[in-house]
Structure formats: C-alpha cells, structure tokens
C-alpha positions in Angstrom: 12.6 12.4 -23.7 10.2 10.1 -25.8 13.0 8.3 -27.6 15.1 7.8 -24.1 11.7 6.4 -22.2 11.2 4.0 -25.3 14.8 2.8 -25.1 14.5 2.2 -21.5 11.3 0.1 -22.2 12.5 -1.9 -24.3 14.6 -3.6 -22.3 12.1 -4.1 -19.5 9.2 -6.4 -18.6 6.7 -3.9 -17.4 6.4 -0.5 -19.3 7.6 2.8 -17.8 6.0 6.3 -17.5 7.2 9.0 -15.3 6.4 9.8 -12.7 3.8 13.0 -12.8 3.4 13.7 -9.0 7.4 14.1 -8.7 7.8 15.4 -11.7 5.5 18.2 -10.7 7.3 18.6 -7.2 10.4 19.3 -9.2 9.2 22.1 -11.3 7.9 23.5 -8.3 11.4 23.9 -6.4 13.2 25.2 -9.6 10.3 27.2 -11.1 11.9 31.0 -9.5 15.3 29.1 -10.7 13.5 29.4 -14.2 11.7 32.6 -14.2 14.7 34.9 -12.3 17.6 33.7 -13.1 19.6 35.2 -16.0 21.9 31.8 -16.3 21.6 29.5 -19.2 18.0 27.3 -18.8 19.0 24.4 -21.0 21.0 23.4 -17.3 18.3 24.0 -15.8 16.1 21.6 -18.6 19.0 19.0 -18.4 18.3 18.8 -14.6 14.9 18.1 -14.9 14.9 15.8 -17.2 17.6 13.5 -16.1 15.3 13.7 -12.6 12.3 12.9 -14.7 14.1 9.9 -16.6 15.3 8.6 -13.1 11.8 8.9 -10.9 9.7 6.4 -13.3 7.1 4.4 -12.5 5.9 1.1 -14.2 2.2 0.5 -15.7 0.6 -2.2 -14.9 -2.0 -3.4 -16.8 -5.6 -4.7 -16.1 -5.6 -2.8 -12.8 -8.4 -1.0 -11.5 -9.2 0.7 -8.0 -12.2 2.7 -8.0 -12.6 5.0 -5.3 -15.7 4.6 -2.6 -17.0 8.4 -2.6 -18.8 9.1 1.0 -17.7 5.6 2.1 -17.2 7.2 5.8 -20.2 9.5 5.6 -22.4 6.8 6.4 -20.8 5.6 10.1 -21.8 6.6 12.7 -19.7 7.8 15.3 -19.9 6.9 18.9 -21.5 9.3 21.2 -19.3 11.0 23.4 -20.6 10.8 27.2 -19.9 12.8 30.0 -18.1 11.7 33.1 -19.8 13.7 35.7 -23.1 15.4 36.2 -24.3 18.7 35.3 -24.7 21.3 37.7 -27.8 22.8 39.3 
C-alpha cells in the first residue's frame, strides 16, 4: 500500500496520507466480516484497501493548531433568575 501511496504522490502538489479516522470506521463495520466468516479474507483486504487508497487526505506543512485546554472553564455563566416569587 506504500508503493501505490508513493505513486499517487508523485504526481501531486501536496503529499497524501490516509485517512486514519475512516480508515478505522471501516475496520469497524467489517471486523465480524473478518473474524466469522469462513470466505476467503484477501476480498475482504482488497476491500479495505482500495477504501483506504480512495479516503486520503493531504498534509500540509507548517501548520499548527494547539488546543486551548479549560478554555470554557473559566466563563462564567449567566445566572438563571426566577420569574415569580417563592411561596410562604
């Protein structure tokens, strides 16, 4: 699968990886398909990677997002008032 991603790059301005989060998303439909099923698994294996080869995704350099952790935390959300009085 390598040799077919470098072929594909080649040809290409940006390089291309695939696509982990599908990829896992595809293994998880077919993995009873793997595990029960008495037919031949190189199908199965063909399937998967001509879906992997097809769901790529490019990488783009010098990018960088980092992640704010307890960003929201912080605010302070408005109080919630009552519309009526309480009772006696």
């Amino acid at each position: 699968m390598e040799e077919e991603m470098k072929v594909m790059n080649e040809n290409t301005k940006l390089d291309y990886k695939i696509n982990t989060n599908l990829s896992y998303g595809f293994l998880k439909n077919r993995i009873l398909e793997l595990l029960i099923k008495e037919a031949p698994l190189e199908s199965v294996f063909k399937e998967l990677e001509n879906l992997f080869l097809q769901n790529t995704i490019p990488i783009r350099k010098n990018r960088n997002n980092k992640r704010e952790v307890g960003k929201y935390n912080k605010r302070i959300r408005p109080k919630v008032l009552k519309n009526q009085k309480d009772a006696i």
